[in-house]
C-alpha positions as CSV (number, residue, x, y, z in Angstrom):
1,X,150.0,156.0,119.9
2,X,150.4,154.7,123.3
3,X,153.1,157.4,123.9
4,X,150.6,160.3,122.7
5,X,148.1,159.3,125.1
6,X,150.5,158.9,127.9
7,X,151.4,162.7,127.0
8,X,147.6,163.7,126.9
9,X,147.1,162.5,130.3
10,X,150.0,164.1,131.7
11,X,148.8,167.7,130.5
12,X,145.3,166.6,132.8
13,X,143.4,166.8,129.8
14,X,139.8,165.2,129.0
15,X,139.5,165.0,125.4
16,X,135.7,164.9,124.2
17,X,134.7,162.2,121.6
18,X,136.0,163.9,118.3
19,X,131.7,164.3,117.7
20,X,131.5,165.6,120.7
21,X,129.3,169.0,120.5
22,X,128.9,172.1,122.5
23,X,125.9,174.5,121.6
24,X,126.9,178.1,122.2
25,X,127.0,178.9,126.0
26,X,123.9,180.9,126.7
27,X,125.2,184.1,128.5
28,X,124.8,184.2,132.4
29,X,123.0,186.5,134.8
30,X,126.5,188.1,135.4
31,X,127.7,187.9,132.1
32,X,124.6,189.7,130.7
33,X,124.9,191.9,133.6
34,X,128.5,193.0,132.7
35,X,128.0,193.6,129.3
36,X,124.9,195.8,129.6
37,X,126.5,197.8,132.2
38,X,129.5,198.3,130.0
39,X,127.5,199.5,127.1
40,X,125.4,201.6,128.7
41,X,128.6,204.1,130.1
42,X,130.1,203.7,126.6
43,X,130.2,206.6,124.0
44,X,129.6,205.9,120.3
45,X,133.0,206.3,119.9
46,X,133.9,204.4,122.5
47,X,131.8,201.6,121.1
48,X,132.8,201.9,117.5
49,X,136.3,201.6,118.6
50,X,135.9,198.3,119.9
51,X,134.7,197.0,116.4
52,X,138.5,197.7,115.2
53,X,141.5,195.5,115.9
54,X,145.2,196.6,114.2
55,X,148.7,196.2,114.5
56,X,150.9,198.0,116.4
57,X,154.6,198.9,116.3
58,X,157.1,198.4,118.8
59,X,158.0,196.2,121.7
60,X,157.2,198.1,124.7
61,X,153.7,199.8,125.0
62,X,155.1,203.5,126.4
63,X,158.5,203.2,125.6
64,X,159.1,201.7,121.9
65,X,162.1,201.8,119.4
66,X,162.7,205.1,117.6
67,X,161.8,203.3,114.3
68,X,158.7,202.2,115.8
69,X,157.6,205.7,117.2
70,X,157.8,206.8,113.2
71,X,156.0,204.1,112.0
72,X,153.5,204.5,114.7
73,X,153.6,208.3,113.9
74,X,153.1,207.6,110.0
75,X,150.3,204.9,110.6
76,X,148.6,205.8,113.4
77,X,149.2,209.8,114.3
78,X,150.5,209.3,117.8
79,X,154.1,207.3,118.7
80,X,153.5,204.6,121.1
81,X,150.8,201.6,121.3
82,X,149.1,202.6,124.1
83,X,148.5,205.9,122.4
84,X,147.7,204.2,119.4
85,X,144.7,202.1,121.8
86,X,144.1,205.1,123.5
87,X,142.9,207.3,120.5
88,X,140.6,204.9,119.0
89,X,139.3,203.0,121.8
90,X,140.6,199.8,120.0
91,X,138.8,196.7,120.8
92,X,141.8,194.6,119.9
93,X,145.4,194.3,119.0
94,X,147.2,191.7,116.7
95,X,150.7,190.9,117.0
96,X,153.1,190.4,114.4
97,X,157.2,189.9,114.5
98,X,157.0,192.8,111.8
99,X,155.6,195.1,113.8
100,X,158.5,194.0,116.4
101,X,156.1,192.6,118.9
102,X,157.4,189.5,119.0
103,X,160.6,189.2,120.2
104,X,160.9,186.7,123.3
105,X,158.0,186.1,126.3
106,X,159.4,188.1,128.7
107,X,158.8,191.0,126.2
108,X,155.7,189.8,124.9
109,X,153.7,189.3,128.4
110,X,155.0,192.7,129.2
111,X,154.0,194.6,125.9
112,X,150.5,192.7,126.7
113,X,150.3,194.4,130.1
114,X,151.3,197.1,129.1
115,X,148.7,197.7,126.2
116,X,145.8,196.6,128.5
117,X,146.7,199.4,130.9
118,X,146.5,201.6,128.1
119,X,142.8,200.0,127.5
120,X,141.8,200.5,131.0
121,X,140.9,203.6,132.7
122,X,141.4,203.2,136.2
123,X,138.3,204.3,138.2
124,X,136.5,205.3,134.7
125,X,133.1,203.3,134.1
126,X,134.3,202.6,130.2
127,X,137.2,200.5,131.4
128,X,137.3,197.7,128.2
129,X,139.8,194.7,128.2
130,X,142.0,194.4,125.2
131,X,141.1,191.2,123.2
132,X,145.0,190.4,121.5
133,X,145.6,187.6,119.1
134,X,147.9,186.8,116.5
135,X,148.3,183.8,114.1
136,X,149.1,181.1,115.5
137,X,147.8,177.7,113.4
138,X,151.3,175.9,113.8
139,X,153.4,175.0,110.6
140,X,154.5,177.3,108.3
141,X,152.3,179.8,110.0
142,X,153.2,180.5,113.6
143,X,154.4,183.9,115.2
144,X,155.3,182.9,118.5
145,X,158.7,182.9,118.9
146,X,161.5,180.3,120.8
147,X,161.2,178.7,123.0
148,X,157.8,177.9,122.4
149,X,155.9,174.6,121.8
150,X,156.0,174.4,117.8
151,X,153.3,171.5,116.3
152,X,153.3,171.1,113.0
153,X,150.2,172.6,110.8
154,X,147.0,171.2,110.0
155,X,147.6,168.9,106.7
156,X,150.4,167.3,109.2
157,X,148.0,166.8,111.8
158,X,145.4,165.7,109.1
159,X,148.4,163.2,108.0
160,X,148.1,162.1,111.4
161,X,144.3,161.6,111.8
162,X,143.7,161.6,115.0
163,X,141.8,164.2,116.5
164,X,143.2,163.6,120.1
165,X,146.8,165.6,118.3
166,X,144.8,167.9,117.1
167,X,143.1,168.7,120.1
168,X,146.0,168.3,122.0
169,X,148.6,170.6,119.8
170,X,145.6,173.3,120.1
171,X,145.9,173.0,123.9
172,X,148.6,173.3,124.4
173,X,149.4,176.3,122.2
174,X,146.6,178.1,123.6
175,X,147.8,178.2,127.1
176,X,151.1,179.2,125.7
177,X,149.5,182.4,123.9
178,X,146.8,182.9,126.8
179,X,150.3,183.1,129.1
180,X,151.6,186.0,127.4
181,X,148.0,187.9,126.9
182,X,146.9,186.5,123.6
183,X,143.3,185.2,124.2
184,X,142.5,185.0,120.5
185,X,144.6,182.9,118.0
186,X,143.7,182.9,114.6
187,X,143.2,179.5,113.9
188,X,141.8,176.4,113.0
189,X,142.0,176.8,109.7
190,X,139.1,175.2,108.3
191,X,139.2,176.1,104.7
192,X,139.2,172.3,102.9
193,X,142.5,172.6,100.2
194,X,140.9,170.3,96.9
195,X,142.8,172.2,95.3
196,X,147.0,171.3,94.8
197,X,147.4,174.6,92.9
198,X,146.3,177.2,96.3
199,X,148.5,179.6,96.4
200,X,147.4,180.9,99.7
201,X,145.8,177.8,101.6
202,X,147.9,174.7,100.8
203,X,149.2,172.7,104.0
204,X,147.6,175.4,106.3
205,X,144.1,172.9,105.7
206,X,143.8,169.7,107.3
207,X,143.2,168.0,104.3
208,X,141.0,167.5,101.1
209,X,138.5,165.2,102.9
210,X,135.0,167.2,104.0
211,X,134.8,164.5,106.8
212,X,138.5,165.1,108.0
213,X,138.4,168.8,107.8
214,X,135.1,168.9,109.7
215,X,136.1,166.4,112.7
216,X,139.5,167.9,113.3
217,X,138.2,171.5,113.2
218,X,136.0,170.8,116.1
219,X,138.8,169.1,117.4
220,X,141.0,172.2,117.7
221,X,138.0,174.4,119.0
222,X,137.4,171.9,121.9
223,X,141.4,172.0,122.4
224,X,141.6,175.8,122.2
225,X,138.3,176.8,124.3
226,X,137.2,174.4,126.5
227,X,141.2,173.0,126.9
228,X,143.0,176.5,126.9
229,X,140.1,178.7,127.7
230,X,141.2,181.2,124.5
231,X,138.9,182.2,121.6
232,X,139.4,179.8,118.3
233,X,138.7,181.5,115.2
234,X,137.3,179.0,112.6
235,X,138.5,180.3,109.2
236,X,137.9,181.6,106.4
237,X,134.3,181.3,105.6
238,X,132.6,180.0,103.5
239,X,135.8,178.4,102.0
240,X,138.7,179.5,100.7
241,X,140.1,176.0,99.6
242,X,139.5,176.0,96.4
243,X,141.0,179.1,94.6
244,X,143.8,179.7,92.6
245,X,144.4,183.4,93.5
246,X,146.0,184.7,97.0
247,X,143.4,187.3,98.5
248,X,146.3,188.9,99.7
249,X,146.9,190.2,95.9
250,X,143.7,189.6,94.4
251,X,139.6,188.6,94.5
252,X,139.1,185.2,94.0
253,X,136.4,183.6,92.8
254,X,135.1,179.8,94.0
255,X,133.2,178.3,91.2
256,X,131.4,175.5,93.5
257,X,127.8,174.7,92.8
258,X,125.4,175.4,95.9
259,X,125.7,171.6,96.1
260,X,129.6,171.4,95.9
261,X,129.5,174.1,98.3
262,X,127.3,172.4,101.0
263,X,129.5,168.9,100.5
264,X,132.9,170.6,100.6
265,X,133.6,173.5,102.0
266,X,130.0,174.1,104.6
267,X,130.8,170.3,106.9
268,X,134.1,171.9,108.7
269,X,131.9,175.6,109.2
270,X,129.1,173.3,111.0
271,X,131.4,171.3,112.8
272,X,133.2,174.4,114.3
273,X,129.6,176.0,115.1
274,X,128.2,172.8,116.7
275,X,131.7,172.7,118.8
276,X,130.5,176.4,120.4
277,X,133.4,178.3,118.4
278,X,133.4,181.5,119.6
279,X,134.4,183.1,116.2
280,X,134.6,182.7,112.8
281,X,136.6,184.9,109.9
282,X,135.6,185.5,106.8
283,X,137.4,185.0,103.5
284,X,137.7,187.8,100.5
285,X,136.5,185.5,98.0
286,X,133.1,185.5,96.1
287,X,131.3,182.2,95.3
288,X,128.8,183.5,92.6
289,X,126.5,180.1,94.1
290,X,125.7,181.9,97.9
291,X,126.0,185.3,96.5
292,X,125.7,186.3,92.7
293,X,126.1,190.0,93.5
294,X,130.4,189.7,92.7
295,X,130.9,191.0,96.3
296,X,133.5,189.1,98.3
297,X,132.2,187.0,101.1
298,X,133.1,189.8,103.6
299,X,130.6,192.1,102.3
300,X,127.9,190.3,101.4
301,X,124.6,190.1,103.8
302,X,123.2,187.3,101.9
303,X,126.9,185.1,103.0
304,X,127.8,186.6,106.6
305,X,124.0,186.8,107.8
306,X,121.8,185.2,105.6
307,X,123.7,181.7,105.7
308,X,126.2,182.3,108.6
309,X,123.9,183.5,111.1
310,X,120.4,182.5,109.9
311,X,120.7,179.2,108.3
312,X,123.5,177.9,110.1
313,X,122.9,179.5,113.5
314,X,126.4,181.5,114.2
315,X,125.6,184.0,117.2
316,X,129.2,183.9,117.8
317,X,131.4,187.0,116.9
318,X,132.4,187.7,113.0
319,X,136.0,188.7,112.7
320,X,137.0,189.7,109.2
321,X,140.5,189.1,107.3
322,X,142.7,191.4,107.4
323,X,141.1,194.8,105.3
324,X,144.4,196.0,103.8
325,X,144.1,192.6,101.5
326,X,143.6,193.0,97.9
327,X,140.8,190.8,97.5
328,X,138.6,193.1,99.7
329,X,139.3,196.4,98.0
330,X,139.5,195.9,94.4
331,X,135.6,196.8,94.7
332,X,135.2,199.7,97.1
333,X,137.3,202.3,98.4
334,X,138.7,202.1,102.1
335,X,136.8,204.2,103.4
336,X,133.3,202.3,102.5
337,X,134.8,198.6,103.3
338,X,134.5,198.8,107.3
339,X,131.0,200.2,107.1
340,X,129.9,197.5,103.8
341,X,131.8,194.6,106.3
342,X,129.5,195.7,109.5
343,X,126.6,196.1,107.1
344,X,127.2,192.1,105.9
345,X,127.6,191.2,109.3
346,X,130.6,191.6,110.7
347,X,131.5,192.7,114.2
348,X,135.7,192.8,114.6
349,X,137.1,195.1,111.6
350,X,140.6,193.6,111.7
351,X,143.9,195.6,110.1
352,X,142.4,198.2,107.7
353,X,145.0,200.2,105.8
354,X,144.2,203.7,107.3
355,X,142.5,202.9,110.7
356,X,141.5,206.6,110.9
357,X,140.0,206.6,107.8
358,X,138.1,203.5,108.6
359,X,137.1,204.6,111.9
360,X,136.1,208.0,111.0
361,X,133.7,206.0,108.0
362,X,132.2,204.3,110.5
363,X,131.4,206.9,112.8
364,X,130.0,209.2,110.0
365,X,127.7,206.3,108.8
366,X,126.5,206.0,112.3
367,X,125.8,209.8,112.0
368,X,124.3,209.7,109.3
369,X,121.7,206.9,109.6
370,X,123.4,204.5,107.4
371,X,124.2,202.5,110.2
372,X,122.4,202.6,113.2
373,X,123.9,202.4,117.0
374,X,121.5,199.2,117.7
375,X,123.6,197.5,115.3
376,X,126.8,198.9,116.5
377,X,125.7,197.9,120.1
378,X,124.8,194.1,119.0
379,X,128.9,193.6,117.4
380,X,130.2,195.2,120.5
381,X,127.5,192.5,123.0
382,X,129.3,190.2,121.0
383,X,132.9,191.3,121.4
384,X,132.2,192.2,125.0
385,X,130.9,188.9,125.8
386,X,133.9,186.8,124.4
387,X,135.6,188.9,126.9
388,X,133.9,188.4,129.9
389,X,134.1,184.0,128.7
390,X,137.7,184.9,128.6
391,X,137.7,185.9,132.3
392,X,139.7,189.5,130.7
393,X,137.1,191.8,133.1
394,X,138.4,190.0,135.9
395,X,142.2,189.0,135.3
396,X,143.1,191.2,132.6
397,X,146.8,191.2,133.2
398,X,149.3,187.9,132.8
399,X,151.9,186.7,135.6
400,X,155.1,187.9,133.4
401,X,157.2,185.1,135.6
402,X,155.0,182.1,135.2
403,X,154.7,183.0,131.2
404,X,158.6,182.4,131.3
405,X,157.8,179.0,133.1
406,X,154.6,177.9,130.8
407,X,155.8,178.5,127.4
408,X,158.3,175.9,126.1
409,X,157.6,173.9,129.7
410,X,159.0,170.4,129.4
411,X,155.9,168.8,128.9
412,X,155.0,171.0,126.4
413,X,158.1,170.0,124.2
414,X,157.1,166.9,125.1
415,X,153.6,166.9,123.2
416,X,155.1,168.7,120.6
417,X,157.5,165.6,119.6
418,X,154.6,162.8,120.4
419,X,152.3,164.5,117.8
420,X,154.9,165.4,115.5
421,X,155.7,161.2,115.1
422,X,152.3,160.6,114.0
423,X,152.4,163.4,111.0
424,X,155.6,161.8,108.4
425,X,153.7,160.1,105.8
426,X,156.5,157.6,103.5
427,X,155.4,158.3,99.6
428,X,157.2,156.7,98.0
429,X,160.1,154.3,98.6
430,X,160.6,151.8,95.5
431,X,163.9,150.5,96.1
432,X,163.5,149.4,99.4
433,X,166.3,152.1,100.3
434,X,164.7,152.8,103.8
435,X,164.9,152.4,106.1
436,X,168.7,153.0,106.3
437,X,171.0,150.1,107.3
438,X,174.3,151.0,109.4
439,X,175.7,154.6,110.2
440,X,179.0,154.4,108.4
441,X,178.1,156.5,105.5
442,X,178.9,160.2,104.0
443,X,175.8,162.1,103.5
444,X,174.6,165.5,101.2
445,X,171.6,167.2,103.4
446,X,170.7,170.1,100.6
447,X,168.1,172.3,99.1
448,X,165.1,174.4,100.3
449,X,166.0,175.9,104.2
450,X,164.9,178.9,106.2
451,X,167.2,180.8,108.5
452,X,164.7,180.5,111.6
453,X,164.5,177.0,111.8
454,X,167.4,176.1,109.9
455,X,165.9,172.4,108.4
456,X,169.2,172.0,106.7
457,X,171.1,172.0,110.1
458,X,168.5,170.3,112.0
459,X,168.9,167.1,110.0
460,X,172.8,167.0,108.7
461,X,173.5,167.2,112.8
462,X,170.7,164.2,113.3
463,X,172.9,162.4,110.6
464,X,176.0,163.4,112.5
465,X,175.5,162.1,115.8
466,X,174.4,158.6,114.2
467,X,177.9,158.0,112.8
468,X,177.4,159.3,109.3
469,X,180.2,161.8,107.5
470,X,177.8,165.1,106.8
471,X,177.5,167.9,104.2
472,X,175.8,170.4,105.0
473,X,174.7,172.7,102.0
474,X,171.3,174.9,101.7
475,X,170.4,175.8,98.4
476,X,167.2,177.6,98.7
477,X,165.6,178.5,95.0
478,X,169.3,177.6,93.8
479,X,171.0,179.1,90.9
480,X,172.3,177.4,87.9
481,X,176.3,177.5,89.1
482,X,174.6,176.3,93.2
483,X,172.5,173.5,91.6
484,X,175.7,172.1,89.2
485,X,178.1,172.6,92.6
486,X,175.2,170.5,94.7
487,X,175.0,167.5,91.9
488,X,179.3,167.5,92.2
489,X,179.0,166.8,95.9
490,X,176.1,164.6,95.6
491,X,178.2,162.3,93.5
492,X,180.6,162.2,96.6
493,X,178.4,161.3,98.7
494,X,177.0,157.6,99.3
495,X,173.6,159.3,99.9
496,X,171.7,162.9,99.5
497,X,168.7,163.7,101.0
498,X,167.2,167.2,99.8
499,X,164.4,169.2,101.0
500,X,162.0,171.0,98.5
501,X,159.1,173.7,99.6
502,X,156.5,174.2,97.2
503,X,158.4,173.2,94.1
504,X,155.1,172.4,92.4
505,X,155.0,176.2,91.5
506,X,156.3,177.0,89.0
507,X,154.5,179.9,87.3
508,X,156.5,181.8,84.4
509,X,159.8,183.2,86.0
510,X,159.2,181.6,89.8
511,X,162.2,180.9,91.2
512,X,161.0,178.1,93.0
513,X,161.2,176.2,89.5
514,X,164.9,175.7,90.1
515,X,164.1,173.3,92.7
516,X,162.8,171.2,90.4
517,X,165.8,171.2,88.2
518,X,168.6,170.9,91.7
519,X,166.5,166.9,91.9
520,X,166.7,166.2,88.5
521,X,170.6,167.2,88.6
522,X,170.8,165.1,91.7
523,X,168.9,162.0,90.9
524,X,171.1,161.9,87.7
525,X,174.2,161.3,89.6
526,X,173.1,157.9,90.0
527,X,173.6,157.7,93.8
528,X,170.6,157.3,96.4
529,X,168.5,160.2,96.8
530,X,166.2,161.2,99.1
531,X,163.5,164.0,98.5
532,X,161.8,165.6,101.5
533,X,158.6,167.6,101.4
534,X,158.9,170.4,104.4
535,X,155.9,172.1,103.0
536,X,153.2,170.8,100.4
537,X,153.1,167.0,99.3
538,X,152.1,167.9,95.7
539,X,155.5,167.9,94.9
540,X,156.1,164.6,94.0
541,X,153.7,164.9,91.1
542,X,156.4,167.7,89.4
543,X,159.8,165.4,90.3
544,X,159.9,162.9,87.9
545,X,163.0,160.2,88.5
546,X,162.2,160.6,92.5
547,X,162.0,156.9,93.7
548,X,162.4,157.9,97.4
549,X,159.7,160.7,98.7
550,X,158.3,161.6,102.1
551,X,156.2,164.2,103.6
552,X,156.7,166.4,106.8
553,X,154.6,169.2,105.8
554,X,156.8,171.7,108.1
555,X,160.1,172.2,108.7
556,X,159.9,172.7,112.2
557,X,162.9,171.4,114.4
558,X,160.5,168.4,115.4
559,X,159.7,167.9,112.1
560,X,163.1,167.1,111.2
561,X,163.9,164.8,114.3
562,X,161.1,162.9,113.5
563,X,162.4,162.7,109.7
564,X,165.9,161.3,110.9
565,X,164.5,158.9,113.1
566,X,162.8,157.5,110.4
567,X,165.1,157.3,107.9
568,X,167.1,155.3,110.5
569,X,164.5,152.9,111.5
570,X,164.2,154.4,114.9
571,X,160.8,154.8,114.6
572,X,157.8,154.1,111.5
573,X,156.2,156.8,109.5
574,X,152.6,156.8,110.6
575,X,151.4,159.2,108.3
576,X,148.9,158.7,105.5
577,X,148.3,161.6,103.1
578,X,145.4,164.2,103.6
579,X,145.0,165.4,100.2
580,X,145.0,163.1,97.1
581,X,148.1,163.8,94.9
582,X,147.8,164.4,91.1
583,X,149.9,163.9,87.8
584,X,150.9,167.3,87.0
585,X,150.0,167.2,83.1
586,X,146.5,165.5,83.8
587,X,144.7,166.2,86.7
588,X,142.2,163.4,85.8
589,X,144.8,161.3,86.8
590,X,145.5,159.9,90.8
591,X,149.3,159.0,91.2
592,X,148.5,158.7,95.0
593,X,145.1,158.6,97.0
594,X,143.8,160.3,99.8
595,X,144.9,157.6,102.5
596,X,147.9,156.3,101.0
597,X,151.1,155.9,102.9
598,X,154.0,153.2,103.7
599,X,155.3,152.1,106.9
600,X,158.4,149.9,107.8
């Protein structure tokens, strides 16, 4: 810990008490000033295009990839992304490696540049800043690419409990995305995961623990706004940590009494409002207890204004998840979802599926008295003001040359691995088996990997430059003939460590049930194995015969160099877990506690 303080003090920052609050900033004389002006020159359309924020394709903002001008073409009616920001006025942009915006910070600070010159008319009195973002919570789900600062996620950091990491690791990944032009990340995630089973929320929470959740989600809004100056987005209200369907593919449906609700999943929302977040996004999920109507949480007045910004005081700006999600159309057609979402209370209309449709909805709703241009106005007050705190009317362009310099800087990486240490959490280690004694050993490093980060690699080469003969072998979701070939090699080697990723699911024909069966094939061998959690902890509960077990949460290349310390005594896990674990045939039943880890 004295090494993670050292590293907060070299990045200048001063971290607020973790109950430290911040009541919304009340706007200035030139803030106010700005905004009106703004609004005043701005058309309807003008304005109803800044409600909207989407994806575009390509790299460069004039000048993208052929493929990209047809998918631009397809989606959007015009080629590039500055056309694409051009034609509707768009408030916002959110990047994506899919949509091939992604590709190194050279490109990315430029593509920003570029699309804000598209935004702004030069001498023209509607000249509107881009507000670009992009998930970025760490973890499994980050989009910036190498060689940027990678923390791990939130139930790592929650595994760490200390909200001076989690203020740091926001921080410092907000100046990194504020360098290349992205002012609003989508995170903290504040959704609290009670349940193992998520399919969607999982290690992306901090924890099961209200209390945790809560202080380390105010945590990360102080690191991201008052530390990096960039928007957080608390996320995804009111809760989405307790279903067992994705939104993505369908509605769920949170079964929490009012009371649950307020002791569960309402602390973290507070906490993030009382720590001046600037944004919240909502969740496509209904909870029958704040809204009986069956309408998700993104279209419901009585959730987005009558408890979000009556009762608990929001005035920030509403950003919705993404509108091409299932759980947010299996109700109402596209066209009525961006003017039911305004109608709730929203004010930024992220990703619908046909932004012309969408905008053209709004626009005729406006038209036609559904929706009035006073409550268009008070979204886009909101949206404007956020980028006027952002400094965007003044500065709206990045230095391409010092966002080379500022993301991956030394003392970036160097956060990165001092929060990272604090984040293994030791399971389970029965037979005394680590830490390891001696180097002079051959060594299986097998199961789950992923080509970007290559976990698999990562560790066999920490095993390698200790002294130990190393193996090599992924076997992601293995086959029968992979698994069989692993459990030969495993028997000869003196020791096997394997990594797993969600092996807990195992719904009927899920691949990710062979993982489960490549550890029981390798703890039968007899010889000392190792099983590795890169992703959720559950999945000890699911591995029966696993007498060694630890927890990174991620498998980022810290992640891993932590890991191989450990296992070698270099340094001691610090972790303790954030979520209690669960027998997988009984529920009712606590194998390990919120709390519990080991240490040597």
């Amino acid at each position: 810990m004295k090494r993670l303080a050292a590293a907060v003090a070299a990045m200048a920052v001063a971290l607020p008490a973790p109950a430290a609050a911040r009541p919304a900033p009340d706007p200035t004389a030139a803030e106010h000033g700005w905004v009106t002006s703004t609004l005043r020159h701005m058309s309807l359309e003008q304005k109803v295009g800044q409600l909207f924020v989407t994806y575009v394709y390509g790299s460069d903002a004039t000048s993208p990839a052929p493929a990209d001008r047809t998918a631009n073409l397809a989606a959007f009616g015009v080629e590039t992304p500055a056309e694409v920001v051009d034609r509707f006025h768009l408030g916002g942009v959110v990047y994506f490696a899919w949509s091939h915006n992604l590709d190194n910070v050279r490109q990315i600070a430029t593509l920003s540049n570029g699309l804000q010159a598209a935004s702004l008319r030069p001498g023209g009195k509607d000249e509107v800043p881009l507000l670009i973002s992009t998930d970025q919570e760490q973890g499994v789900v980050q989009r910036m690419p190498a060689p940027s600062a990678q923390f791990p996620g939130s139930m790592a950091l929650g595994a760490s409990r200390s909200a001076s990491a989690a203020h740091l690791a926001a921080e410092v990944t907000g100046r990194e995305l504020s360098a290349v032009g992205i002012r609003q990340p989508y995170a903290p995630i504040a959704d609290v995961n009670v349940n193992p089973a998520n399919p969607v929320i999982g290690v992306r929470s901090f924890g099961s623990d209200p209390e945790l959740v809560a202080e380390l989600t105010a945590a990360q809004v102080g690191g991201f706004e008052q530390g990096a100056r960039v928007t957080a987005v608390a996320k995804h209200f009111p809760g989405h940590g307790d279903t067992g369907t994705d939104s993505h593919t369908g509605l769920p449906v949170i079964h929490h009494t009012r009371e649950q609700w307020e002791r569960i999943d309402a602390p973290a929302f507070r906490a993030a409002i009382t720590a001046g977040v600037d944004s919240i996004m909502t969740a496509h999920i209904v909870v029958p207890a704040l809204d009986p109507s069956g309408d998700p949480a993104t279209l419901s007045p009585t959730i987005l204004t009558g408890v979000l910004r009556e009762r608990f005081g929001f005035q920030g700006v509403v950003v919705t998840d993404a509108l091409n999600m299932a759980g947010v159309r299996t109700k109402y057609g596209d066209a009525r979802v961006p003017v039911l979402a305004l109608k709730a209370g929203a004010d930024q209309l992220l990703m619908p599926p046909n932004l012309a449709l969408a905008y053209d909805s709004v626009l005729q709703a406006v038209r036609a008295g559904e929706l009035t241009e006073r409550r268009i106005d008070e979204s886009v007050r909101r949206i404007l003001s956020v980028k006027y705190r952002q400094g965007l009317n003044r500065s709206p362009y990045v230095d391409v040359e010092a966002a080379v310099a500022a993301v991956g800087a030394a003392d970036h990486l160097a956060a990165v691995a001092e929060v990272t240490d604090q984040t293994l959490t030791a399971v389970r280690n029965d037979a005394g088996l680590l830490p390891l004694p001696g180097a002079d050993r051959s060594v299986l490093v097998t199961g789950w990997n992923n080509a970007a980060f290559n976990p698999i690699g990562r560790l066999a080469d920490g095993f390698t430059g200790r002294g130990s003969r190393t193996t090599a072998l992924p076997a992601t979701l293995p086959s029968a003939q992979a698994i069989a070939n692993a459990a030969t090699q495993a028997d000869r080697h003196d020791l096997t460590v394997v990594l797993v990723n969600k092996a807990w699911d195992t719904a009927v024909g899920d691949p990710r049930a062979s993982q489960q069966q490549l550890v029981a094939a390798l703890v039968a061998t007899g010889k000392p194995v190792v099983v590795v959690a890169v992703r959720d902890p559950y999945d000890i509960a699911h591995l029966p015969g696993v007498s060694t077990y630890l927890a990174t949460y991620t498998y980022t290349p810290a992640a891993m160099d932590t890991l191989v310390r450990a296992l070698h005594g270099e340094l001691s896990p610090h972790g303790r877990l954030p979520v209690t674990i669960v027998a997988a045939t009984d529920p009712a039943t606590t194998l390990y506690p919120t709390g519990h880890g080991l240490t040597w």
